[in-house]
C-alpha positions as CSV (number, residue, x, y, z in Angstrom):
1,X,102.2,-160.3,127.3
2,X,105.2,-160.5,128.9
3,X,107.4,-162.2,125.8
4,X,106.9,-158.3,124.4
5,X,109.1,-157.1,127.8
6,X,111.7,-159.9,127.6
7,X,112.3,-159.3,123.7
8,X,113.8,-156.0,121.9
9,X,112.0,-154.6,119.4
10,X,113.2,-155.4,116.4
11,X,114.7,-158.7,117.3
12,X,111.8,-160.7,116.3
13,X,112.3,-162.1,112.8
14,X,109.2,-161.0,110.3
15,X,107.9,-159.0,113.0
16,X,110.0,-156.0,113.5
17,X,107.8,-154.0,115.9
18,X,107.1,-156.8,118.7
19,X,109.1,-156.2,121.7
20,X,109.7,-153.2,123.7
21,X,112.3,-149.9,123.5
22,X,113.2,-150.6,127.3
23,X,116.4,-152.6,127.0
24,X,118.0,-149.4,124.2
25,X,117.0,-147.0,127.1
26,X,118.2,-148.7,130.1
27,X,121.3,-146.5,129.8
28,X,120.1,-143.6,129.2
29,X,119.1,-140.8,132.2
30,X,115.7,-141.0,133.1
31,X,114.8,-137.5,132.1
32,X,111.3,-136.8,131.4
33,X,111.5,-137.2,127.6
34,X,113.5,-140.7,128.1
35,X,110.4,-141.4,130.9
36,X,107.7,-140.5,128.6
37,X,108.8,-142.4,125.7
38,X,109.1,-145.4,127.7
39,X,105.9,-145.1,129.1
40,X,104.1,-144.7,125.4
41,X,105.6,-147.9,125.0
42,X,104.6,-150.0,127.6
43,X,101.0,-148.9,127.0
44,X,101.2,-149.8,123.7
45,X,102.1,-153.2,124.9
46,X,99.6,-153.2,127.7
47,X,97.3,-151.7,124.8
48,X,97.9,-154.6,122.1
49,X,96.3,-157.1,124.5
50,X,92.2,-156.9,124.6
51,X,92.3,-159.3,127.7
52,X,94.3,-157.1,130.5
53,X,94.1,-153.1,131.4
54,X,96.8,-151.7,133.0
55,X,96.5,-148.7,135.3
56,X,98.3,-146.5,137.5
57,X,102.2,-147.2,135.4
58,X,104.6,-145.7,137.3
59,X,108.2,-146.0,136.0
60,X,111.2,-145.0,138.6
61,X,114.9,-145.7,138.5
62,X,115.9,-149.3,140.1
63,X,119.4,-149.9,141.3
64,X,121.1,-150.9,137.9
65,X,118.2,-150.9,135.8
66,X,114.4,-149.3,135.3
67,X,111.3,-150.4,137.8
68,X,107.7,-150.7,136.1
69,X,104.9,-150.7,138.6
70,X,101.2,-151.3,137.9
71,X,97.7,-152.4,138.4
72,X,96.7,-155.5,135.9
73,X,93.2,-156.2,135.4
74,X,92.7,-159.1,133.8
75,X,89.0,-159.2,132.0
76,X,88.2,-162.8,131.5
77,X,88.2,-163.7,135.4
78,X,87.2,-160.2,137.0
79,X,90.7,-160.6,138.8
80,X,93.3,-157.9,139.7
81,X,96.7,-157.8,140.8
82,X,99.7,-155.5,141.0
83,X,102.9,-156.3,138.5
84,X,106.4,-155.1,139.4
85,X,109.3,-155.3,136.5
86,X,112.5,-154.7,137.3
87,X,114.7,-154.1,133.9
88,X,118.0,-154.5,135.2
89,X,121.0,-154.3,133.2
90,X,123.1,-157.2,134.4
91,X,120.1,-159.6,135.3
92,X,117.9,-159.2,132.9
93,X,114.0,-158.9,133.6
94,X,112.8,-160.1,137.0
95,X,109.3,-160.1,137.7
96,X,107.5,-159.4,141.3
97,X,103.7,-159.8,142.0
C-alpha cells in the first residue's frame, strides 16, 4: 500500500498507472479542484487494496508539503488505526501512526 504513495505514477516501468498524482501537485494551491483530484486518487489507492478500508481522508496543507489523515481498517485482524502522511517537498514522505 504504501509503495503506491512513495512512487509517481508513471514512474513504474510496464506499469504506467501505479503510484499516485501527489508528488505533480505538491506545488500547486490547494484549491478545491487541486483537493478533490487528490483525494479521488488516494481512494483509488486505498480502493485497489481488498484487505484495508480507509475512512474519514482528510487532506490539509502541511508546512512545505500536503498532510493525508485517515482511519485504516485493516480486514484480516479486525484491527484499526489512524495513518498520517506528510508529502513534503524537500523530505519526501514521512509517515506518523
Amino acid at each position: 500500500l504504501l509503495n503506491h504513495f512513495y512512487v509517481r505514477q508513471g514512474e513504474r516501468l510496464m506499469n504506467p498507472v501505479f503510484g499516485t498524482i501527489i508528488w505533480e501537485l505538491l506545488f500547486e494551491p490547494l484549491t478545491p479542484e487541486v483537493q478533490n483530484i487528490i483525494l479521488q486518487n488516494v481512494n483509488e489507492i486505498f480502493n485497489s487494496d481488498p484487505r484495508i478500508q480507509a475512512t474519514n481522508i482528510l487532506i490539509t496543507p502541511y508546512e512545505t508539503g500536503l498532510q493525508i489523515e485517515c482511519n485504516l481498517k485493516y480486514f484480516l485482524y479486525n484491527i484499526q488505526e489512524n495513518l498520517q502522511m506528510k508529502f513534503d517537498q524537500n523530505n519526501g514522505l514521512l509517515l506518523s501512526r
